[in-house]
C-alpha positions in Angstrom: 16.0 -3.6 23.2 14.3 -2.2 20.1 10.5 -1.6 20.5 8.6 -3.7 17.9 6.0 -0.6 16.6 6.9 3.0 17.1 3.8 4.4 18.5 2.7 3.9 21.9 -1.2 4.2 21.6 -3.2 2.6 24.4 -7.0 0.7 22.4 -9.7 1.5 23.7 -11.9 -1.9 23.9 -13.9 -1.6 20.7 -10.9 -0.5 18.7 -8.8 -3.7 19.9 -12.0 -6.2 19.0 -11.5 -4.9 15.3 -7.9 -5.3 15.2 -8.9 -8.9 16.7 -11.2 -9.6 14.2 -9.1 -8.3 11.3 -5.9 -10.3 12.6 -8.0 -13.9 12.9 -9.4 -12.9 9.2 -6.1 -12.5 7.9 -4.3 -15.5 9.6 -7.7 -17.5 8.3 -6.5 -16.6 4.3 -2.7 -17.7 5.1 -1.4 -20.9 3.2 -1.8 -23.4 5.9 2.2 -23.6 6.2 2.5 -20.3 7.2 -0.9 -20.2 9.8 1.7 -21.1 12.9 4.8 -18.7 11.3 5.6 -16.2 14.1 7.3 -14.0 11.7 4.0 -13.8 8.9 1.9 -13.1 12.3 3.9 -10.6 13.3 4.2 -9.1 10.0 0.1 -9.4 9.3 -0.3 -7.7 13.1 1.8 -4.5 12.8 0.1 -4.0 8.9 -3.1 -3.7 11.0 -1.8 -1.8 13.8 -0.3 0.9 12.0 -3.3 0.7 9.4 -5.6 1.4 12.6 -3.0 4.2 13.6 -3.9 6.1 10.5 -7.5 6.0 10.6 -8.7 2.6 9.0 -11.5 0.9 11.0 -12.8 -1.3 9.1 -12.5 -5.3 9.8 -12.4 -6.5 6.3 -10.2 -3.7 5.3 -8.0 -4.2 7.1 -7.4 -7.6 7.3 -7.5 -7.5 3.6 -4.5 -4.8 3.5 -2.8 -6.8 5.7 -2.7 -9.9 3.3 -1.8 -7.9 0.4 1.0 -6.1 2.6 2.7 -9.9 2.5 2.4 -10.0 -1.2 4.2 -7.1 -1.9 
């Protein structure tokens, strides 16, 4: 079985409340067809993950980068 990222990082609690609250801001600017679509989730949750990975902590940043990773 493949692993879905490539990292292996363990969060700490604080940075796995902003990659919470990134993710639910993302998902809330989704099309409402595509709020339940395992595969955009996915897609909008491993933007953020490997955004936090290189240094972003930002909330709004991220989930923002996230929704413009779909568009591309």
């Amino acid at each position: 079985m493949t692993p879905l990222i490539s990292s292996r990082c363990v969060y700490d609690p604080e940075v796995l409340m902003v990659m919470t609250n990134a993710f639910d801001r993302a998902c809330d600017f989704l099309p409402a067809e595509f709020r339940h679509s395992d595969h955009m989730r996915r897609k909008l949750a491993l933007h953020i993950v490997h955004q936090v990975d290189d240094g972003e902590s930002d909330p709004a940043r991220l989930a923002d980068s996230a929704i413009l990773s779909l568009l591309r």
